[in-house]
MINUNU-538377 format. One record per residue: residue number from 1; x, y, z of N, C-alpha, C in turn; residue in three letters. Coordinates in steps of 0.05 Angstrom, whole numbers. Each point is the difference from the previous one (the first is absolute). Example, Ala and Ser with C-alpha at 12.3 -4.5 7.8 and 13.67 -1.06 7.14 Angstrom:
% MINUNU-538377
   nr     nc1     nc2     nc3    cac1    cac2    cac3     cc1     cc2     cc3  rest
    1     264    -114     156     -18      24       0      18      24       0   ALA
    2      -7      21     -14      16      24       1     -15      22      14   SER
This chain:
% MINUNU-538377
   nr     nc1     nc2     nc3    cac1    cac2    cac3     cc1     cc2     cc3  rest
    1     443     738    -108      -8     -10     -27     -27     -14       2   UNK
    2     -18       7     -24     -39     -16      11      13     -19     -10   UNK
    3     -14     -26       9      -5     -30       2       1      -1     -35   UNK
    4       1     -28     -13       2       4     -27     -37      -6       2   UNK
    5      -4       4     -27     -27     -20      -4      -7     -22      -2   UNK
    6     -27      -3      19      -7     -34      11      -1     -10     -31   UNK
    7       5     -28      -3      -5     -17     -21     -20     -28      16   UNK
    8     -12     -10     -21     -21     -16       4       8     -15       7   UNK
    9      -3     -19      21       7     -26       7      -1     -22     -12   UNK
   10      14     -19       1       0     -21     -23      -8     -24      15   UNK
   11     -16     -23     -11     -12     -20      16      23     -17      -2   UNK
   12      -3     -21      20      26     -16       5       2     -16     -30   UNK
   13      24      -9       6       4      -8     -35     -10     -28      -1   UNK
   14      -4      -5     -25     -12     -26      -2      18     -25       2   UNK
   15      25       1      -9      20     -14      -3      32       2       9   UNK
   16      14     -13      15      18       8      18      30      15      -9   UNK
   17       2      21       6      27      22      -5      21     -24     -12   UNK
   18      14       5     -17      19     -11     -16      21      -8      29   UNK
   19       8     -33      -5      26      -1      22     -18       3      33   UNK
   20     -23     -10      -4     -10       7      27      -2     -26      15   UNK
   21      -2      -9      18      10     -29      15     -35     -16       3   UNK
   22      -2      -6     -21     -27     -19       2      -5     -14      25   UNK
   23      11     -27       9       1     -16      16      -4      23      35   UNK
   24      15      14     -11      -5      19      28     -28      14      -5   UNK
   25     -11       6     -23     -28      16      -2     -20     -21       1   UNK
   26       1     -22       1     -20     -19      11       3     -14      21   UNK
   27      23      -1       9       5       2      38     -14      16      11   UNK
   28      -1      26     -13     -20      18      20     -22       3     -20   UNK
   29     -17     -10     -17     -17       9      -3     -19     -30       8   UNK
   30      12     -28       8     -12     -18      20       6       4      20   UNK
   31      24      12      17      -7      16      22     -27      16       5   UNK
   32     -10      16     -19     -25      12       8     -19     -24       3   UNK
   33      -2      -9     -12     -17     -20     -12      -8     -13      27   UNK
   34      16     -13      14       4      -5      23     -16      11      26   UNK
   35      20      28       3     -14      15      24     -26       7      -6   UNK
   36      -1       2     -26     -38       8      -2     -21     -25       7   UNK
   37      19     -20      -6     -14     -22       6     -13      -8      35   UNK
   38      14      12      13       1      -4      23     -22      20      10   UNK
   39     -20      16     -19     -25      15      16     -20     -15      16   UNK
   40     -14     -15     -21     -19     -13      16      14     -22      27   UNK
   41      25     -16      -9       1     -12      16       5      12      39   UNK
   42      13      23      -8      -7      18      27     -23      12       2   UNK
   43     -24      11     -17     -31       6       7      -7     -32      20   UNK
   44       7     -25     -19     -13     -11      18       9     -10      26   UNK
   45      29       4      10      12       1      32     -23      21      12   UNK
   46       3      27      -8      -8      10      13     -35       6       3   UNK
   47     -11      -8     -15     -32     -16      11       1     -17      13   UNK
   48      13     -24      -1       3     -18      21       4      14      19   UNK
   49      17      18       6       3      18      31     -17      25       3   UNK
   50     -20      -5     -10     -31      18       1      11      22      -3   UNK
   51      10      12     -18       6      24     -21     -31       7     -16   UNK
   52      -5      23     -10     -14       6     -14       2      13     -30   UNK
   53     -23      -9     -11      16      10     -36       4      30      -2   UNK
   54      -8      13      16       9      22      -9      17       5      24   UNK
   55       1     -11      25      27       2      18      21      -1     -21   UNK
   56       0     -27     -17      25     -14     -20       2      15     -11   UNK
   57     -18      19     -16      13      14     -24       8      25      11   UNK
   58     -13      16      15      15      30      11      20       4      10   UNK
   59       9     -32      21      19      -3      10      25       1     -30   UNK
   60     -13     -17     -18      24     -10     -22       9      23     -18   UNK
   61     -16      11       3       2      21     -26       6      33      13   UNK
   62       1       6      28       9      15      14      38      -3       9   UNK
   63      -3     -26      15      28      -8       1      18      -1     -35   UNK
   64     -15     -15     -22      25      15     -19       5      22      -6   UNK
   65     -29      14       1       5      27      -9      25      22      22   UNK
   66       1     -16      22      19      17      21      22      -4      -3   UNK
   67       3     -25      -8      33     -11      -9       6      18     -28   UNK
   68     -17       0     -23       0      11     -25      11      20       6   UNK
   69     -17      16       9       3      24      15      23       8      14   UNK
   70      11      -6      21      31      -5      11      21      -1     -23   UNK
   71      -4     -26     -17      31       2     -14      -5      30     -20   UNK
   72     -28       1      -7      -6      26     -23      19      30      14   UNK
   73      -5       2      30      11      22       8      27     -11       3   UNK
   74       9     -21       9      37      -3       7      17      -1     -22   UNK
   75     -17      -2     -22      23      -4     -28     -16      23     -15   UNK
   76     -11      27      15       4      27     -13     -15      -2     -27   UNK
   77     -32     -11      -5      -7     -15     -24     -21      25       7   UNK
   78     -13      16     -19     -19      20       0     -24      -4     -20   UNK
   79     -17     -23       2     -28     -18      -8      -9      36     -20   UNK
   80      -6      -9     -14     -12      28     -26     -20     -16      -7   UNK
   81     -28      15      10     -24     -14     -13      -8      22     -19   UNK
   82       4      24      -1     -10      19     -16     -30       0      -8   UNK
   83      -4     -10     -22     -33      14      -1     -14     -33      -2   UNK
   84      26     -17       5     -19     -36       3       2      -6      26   UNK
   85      -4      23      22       3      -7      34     -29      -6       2   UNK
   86     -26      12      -8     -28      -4      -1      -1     -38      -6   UNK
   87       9      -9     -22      -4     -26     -13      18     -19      11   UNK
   88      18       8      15      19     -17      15     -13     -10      21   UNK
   89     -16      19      18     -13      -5      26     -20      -8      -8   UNK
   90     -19      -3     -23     -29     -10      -3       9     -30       0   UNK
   91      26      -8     -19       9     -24      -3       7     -14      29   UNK
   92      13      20      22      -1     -18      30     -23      -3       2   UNK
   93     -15       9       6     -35      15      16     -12     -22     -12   UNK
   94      -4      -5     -35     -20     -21      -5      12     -25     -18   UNK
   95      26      10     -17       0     -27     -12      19     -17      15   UNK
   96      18       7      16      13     -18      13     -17     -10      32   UNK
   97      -9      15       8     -22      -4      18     -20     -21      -1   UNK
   98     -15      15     -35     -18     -37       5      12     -21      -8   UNK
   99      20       2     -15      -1     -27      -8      28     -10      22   UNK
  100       4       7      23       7     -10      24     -24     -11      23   UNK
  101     -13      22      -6     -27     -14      12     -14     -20      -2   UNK
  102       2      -8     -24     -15     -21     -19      17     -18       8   UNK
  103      26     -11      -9      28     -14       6      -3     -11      23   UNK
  104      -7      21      28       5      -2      28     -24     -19      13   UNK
  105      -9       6     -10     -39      -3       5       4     -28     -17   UNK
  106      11      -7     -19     -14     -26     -14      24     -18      14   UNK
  107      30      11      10      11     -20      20     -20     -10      33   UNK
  108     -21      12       1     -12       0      24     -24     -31      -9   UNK
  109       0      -8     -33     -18     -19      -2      19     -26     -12   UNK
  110      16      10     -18      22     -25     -14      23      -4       8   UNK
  111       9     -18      -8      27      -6      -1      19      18     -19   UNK
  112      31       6      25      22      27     -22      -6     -11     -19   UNK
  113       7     -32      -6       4     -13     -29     -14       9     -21   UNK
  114     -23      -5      16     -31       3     -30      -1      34      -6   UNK
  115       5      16      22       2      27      -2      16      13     -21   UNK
  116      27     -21      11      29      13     -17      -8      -2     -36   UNK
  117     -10     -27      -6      -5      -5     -20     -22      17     -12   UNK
  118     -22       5       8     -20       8     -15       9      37      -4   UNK
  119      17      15      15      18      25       2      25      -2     -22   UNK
  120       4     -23     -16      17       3     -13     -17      -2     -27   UNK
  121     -13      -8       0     -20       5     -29       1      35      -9   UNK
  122      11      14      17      -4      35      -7       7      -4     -31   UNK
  123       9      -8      -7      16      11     -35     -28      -3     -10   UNK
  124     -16     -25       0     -23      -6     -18     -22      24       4   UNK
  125      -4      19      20      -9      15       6       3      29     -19   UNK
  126      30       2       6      25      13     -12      -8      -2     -36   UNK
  127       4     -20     -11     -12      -4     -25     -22      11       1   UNK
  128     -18      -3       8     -28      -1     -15      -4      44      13   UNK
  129       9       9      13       4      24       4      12      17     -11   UNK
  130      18      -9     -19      21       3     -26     -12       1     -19   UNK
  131     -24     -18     -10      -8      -1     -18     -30      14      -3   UNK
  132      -3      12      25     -24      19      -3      11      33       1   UNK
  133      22       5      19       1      25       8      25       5     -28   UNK
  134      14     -16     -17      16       9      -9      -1     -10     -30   UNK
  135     -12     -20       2     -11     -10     -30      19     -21      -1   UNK
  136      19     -13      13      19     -14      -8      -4     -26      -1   UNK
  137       2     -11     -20     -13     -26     -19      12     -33      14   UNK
  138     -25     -17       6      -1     -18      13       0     -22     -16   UNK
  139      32     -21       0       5     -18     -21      -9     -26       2   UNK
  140      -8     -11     -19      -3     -30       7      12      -9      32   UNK
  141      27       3      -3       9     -13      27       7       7      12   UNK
  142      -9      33      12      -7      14      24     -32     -20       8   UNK
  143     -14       5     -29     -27     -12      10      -5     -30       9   UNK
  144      18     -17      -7       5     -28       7       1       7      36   UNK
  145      31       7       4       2       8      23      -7       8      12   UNK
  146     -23      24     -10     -24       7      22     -22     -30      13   UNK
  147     -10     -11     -26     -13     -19       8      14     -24      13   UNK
  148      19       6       2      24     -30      16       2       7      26   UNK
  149       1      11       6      -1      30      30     -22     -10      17   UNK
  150     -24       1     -21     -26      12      20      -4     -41      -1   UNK
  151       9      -9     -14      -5     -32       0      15     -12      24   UNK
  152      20       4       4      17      -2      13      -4      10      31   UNK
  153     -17      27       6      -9       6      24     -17     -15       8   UNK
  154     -14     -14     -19     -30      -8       0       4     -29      13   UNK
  155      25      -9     -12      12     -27      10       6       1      30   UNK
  156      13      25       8       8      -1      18     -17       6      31   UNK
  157     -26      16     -14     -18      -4      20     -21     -22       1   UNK
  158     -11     -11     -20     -12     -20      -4      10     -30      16   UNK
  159      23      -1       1      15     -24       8      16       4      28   UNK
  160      -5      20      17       2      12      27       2     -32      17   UNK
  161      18     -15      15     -12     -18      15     -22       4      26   UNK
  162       6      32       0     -26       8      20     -12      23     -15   UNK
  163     -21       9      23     -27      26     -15      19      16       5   UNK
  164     -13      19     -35      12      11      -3     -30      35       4   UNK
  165      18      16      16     -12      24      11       1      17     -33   UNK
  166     -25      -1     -13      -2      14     -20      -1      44      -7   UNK
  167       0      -3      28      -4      23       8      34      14       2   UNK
  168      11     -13      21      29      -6      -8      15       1     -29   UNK
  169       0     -12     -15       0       0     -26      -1      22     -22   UNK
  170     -25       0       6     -11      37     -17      10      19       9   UNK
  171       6       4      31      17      17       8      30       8      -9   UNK
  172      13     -30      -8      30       2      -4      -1      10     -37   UNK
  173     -22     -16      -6       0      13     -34     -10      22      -6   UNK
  174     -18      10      15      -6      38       7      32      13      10   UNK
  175      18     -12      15      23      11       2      13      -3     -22   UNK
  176       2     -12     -14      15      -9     -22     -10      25     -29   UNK
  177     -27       4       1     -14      24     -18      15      23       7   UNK
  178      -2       6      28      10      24       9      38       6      -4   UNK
  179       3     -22       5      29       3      -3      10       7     -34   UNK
  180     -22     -13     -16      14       7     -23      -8      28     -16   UNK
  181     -21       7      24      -6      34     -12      25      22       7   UNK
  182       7      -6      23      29       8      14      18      -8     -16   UNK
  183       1     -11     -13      29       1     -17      -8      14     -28   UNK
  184     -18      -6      -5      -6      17     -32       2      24      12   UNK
  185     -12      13      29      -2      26       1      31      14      19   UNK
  186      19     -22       5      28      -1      13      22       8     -24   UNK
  187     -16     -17     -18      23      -2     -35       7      35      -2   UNK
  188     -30      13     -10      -1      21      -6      17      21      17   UNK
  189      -5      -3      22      12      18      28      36       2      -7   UNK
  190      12     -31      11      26      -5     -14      14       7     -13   UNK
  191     -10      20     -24       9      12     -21       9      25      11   UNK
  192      -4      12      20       2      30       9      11       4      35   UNK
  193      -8     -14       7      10      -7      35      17     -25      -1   UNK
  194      18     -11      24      12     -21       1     -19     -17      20   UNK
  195      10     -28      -5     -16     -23      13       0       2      36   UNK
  196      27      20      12      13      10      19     -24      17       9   UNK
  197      -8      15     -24     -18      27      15     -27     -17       1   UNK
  198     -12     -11     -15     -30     -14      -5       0     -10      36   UNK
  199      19     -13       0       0     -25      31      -3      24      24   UNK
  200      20      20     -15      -7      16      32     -22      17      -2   UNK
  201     -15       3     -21     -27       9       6     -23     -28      12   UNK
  202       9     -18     -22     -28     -13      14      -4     -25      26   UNK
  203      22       2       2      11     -17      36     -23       7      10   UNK
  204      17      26       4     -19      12      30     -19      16     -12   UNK
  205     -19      -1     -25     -28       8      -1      -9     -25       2   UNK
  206       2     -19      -3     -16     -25       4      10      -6      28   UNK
  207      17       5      14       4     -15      34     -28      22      17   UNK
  208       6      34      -9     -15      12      10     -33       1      -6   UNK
  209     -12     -20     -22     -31      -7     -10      -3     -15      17   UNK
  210      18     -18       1      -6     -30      22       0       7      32   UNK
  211      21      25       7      -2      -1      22     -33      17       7   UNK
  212      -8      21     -10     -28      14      -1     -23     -22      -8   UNK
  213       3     -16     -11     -26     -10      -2       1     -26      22   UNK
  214      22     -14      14       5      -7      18      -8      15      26   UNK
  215       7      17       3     -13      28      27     -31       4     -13   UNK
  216      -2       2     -13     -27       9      -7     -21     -23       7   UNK
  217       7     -29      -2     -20     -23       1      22     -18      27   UNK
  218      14      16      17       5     -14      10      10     -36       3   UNK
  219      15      10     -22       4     -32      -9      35     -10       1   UNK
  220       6      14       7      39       3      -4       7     -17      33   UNK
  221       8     -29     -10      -2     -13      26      33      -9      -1   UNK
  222      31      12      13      27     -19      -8      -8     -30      13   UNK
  223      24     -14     -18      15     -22      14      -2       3      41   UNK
  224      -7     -17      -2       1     -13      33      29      -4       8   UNK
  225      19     -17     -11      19     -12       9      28      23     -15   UNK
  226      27      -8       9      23       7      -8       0     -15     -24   UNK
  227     -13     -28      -5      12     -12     -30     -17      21     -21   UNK
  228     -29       1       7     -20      24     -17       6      19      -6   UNK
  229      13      18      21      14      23     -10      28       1     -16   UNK
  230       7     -21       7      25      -5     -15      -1     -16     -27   UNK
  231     -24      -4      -2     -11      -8     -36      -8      18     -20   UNK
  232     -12      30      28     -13      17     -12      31      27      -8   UNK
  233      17       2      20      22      14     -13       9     -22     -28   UNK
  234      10     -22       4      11      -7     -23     -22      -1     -32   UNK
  235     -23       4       6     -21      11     -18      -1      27     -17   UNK
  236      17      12      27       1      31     -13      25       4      -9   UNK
  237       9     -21       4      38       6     -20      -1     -22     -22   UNK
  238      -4     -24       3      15     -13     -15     -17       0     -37   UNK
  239     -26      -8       9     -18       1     -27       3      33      -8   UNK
  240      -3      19      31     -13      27     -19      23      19      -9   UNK
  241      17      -6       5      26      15       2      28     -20      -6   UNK
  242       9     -14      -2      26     -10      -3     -15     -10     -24   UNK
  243     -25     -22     -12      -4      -7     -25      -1      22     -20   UNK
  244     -13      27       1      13      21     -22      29      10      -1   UNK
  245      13       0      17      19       6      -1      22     -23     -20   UNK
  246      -5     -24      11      12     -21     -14     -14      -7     -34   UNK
  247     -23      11      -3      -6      -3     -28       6      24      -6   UNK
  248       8      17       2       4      37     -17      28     -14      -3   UNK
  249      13     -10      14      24      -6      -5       9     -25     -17   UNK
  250      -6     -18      -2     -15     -25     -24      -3      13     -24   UNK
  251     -19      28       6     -11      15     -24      42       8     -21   UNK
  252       7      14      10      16      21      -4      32     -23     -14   UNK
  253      -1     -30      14      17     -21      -4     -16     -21     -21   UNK
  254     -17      -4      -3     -21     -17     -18     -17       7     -20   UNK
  255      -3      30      -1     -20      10      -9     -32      -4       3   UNK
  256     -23      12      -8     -19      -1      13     -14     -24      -5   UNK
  257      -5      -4     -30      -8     -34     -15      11     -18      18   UNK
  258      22      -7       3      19     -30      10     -15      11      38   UNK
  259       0      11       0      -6      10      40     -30     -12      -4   UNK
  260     -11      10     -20     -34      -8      -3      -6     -32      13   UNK
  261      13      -9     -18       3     -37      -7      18      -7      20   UNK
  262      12      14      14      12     -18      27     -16       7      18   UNK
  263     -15      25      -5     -27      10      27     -27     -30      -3   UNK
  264      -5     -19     -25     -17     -18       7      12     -23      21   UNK
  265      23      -1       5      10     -18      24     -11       7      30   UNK
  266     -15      29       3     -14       3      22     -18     -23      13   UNK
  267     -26       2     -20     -13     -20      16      10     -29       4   UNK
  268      13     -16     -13      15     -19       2      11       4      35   UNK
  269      20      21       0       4       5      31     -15       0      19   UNK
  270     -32      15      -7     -13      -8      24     -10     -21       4   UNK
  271      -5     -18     -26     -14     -28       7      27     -16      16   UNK
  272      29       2      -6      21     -19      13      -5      12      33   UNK
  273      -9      31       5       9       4      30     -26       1       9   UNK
  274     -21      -4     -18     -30     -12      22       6     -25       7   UNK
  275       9     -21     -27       6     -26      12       9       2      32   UNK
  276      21       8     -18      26       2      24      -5       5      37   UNK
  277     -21      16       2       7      23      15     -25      -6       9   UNK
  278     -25      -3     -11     -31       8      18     -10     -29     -13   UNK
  279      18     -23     -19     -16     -27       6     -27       2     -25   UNK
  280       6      20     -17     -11      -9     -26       4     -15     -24   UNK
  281     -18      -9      -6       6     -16     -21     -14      -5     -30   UNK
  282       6       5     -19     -13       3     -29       1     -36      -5   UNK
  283     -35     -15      -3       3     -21     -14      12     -10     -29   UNK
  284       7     -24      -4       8      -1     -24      -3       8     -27   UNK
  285     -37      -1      -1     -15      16     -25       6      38       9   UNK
  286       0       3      24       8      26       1      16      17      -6   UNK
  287      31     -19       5      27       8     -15       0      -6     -21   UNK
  288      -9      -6     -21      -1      -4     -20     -17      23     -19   UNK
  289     -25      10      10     -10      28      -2      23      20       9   UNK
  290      15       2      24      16      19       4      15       1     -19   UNK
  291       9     -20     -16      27      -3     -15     -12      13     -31   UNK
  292     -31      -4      -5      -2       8     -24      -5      29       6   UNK
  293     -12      14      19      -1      32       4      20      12       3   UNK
  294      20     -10       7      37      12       0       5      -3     -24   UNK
  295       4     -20     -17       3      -3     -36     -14      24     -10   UNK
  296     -24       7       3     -17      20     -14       4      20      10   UNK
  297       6      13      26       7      20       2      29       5      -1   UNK
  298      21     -18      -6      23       8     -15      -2      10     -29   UNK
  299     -20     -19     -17      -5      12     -28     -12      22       3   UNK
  300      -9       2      21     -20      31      -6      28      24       2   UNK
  301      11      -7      13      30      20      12      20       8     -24   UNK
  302       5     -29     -12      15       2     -19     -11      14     -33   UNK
  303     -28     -11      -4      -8      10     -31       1      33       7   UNK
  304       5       8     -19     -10      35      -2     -21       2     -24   UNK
C-alpha cells in the first residue's frame, strides 16, 4: 500500500495540550535554561586550560552532532531534509557558526556574566527584524522596552567595577544580531522539517566549518589537562544537546509562549554560575541594569 500523503507540519503549539502537567513543562523548560547556561562557563575552563576558540567550538559542535547522530540511528529516526537540506546546512556553515564565533571570541575578552546578558537582548533584535522583514507593528511598549534594554545594557557597562573590553562587547551584541536572524530564518524552516532534523543538519555543518577553518589557519589547539577535556565533552552534551532536548520537551508540556518566558531565566543562570564558579561578580548599579534588561526582555516575550 503507497505511504498516505505528506501533510504540512505544524509549528509547536503556542499554548499547552488540554490536561497537560504545567509544573512539569517548566521543570524542563528551566531545566534547559540551565544546561544552556552552563556554555560559557565551560568555554571559560577550557581557555584557562589553553583550548582554542575554534579547538572549543569544533570540538563542541562535532561531539553533539555524534551523540545527535547516535541516538538519530538507535531509535530508527530517518532526518527528511527534502528540498530545505541546501538551507539547513547554510544555517550550520554560517548562521550558527558566526554567531558562535562571535559568542566564543567575545568570552575570550568579558566576563560569561556581561556576555550572558548582552546575548539575551536577541528578542530586541528579533523585534526590530519583525518589523522590517514582516511589517509587524512596534507598540508603545514593545518601544518602551526596547529603550529600557539598551538603557539598561548601557548601565551595565558603564558601571563595570573594572575595564570594560569594548571589543568584547560588540562581539557578544553582533552575536546577539546573528542569533536573531537564525530564528526569523529557523521560524520559517520549522514549519516543514522537525526541530530533530534542523539540529542534525546543522551540528555537524557548523562542527565541520570550525574544524576546516581550524586546519586551514592552524589554529585548533584541545585542552591540556583531563579537567579541559572533560569541560570540553560536557560542552558537547550538556548546553548542545541535553538543553534542546529538555526544551522541545518543555515545548510539547508548556507550550511554546510559557517555554519562551521560562527561557529568560538563562542568563540569570549564567550570572549565579559565573559568580559561583569563575568568581564573578555584577556591581550593585550593575544588578540593577541586569534586573531592568530581564524586565524588558520578558515584555518583549510576552507582548505580541
Amino acid at each position: 500500500m503507497p505511504d498516505p500523503a505528506p501533510t504540512q507540519r505544524q509549528p509547536a503549539p503556542l499554548l499547552p495540550p488540554d490536561g497537560a502537567p504545567i509544573w512539569r513543562g517548566l521543570a524542563l523548560a528551566l531545566g534547559a535554561a540551565f544546561t544552556g547556561a552552563t556554555s560559557p562557563i565551560f568555554a571559560k575552563v577550557i581557555y584557562a586550560d589553553g583550548g582554542s576558540i575554534l579547538g572549543t567550538l569544533s570540538g563542541r559542535f562535532l561531539i553533539g552532532g555524534a551523540l545527535l547522530w547516535t541516538y538519530v540511528l538507535l531509535a530508527g529516526k530517518r532526518p527528511r531534509f527534502g528540498r530545505h537540506f541546501l538551507a539547513v546546512i547554510l544555517m550550520g556553515m554560517l548562521g550558527n557558526a558566526m554567531q558562535s564565533l562571535f559568542y566564543y571570541s567575545a568570552l575570550t575578552r568579558i566576563p560569561a556574566s556581561l556576555a550572558g546578558l548582552l546575548l539575551s537582548t536577541t528578542p530586541v533584535y528579533v523585534v526590530v527584524l519583525a518589523r522590517l522583514l514582516y511589517g509587524e507593528p512596534i507598540t508603545l511598549l514593545k518601544l518602551v522596552a526596547l529603550a529600557g534594554a539598551l538603557a539598561g545594557i548601557a548601565t551595565i557597562v558603564g558601571f563595570s567595577p573594572v575595564a570594560v573590553d569594548f571589543t568584547g562587547v560588540a562581539l557578544a551584541a553582533g552575536c546577539a544580531l546573528v542569533f536573531s536572524l537564525y530564528i526569523v530564518t529557523g521560524r520559517r524552516l520549522l514549519f516543514e522539517i522537525s526541530p530533530l532534523e534542523l539540529a542534525a543538519g546543522v551540528l555537524p555543518a557548523a562542527g565541520l566549518t570550525f574544524l576546516v577553518l581550524g586546519l586551514i589557519t592552524d589554529s585548533i589547539v584541545l585542552p591540556a589537562t583531563a579537567q579541559g577535556r572533560a569541560a570540553l565533552l560536557a560542552l558537547g552534551v550538556l548546553p548542545t544537546i541535553l538543553a534542546n532536548f529538555l526544551w522541545l520537551s518543555g515545548i510539547r508540556a508548556l507550550g511554546a509562549s510559557r517555554s519562551a518566558l521560562a527561557g529568560i531565566s538563562e542568563p540569570v543562570f549564567v550570572v549565579l554560575l559565573s559568580a559561583a564558579l569563575l568568581g564573578e561578580r555584577l556591581g550593585p548599579v550593575q544588578a540593577v541594569g541586569a534586573v531592568v534588561v530581564l524586565t524588558c526582555m520578558l515584555i518583549l516575550r510576552w507582548v505580541r
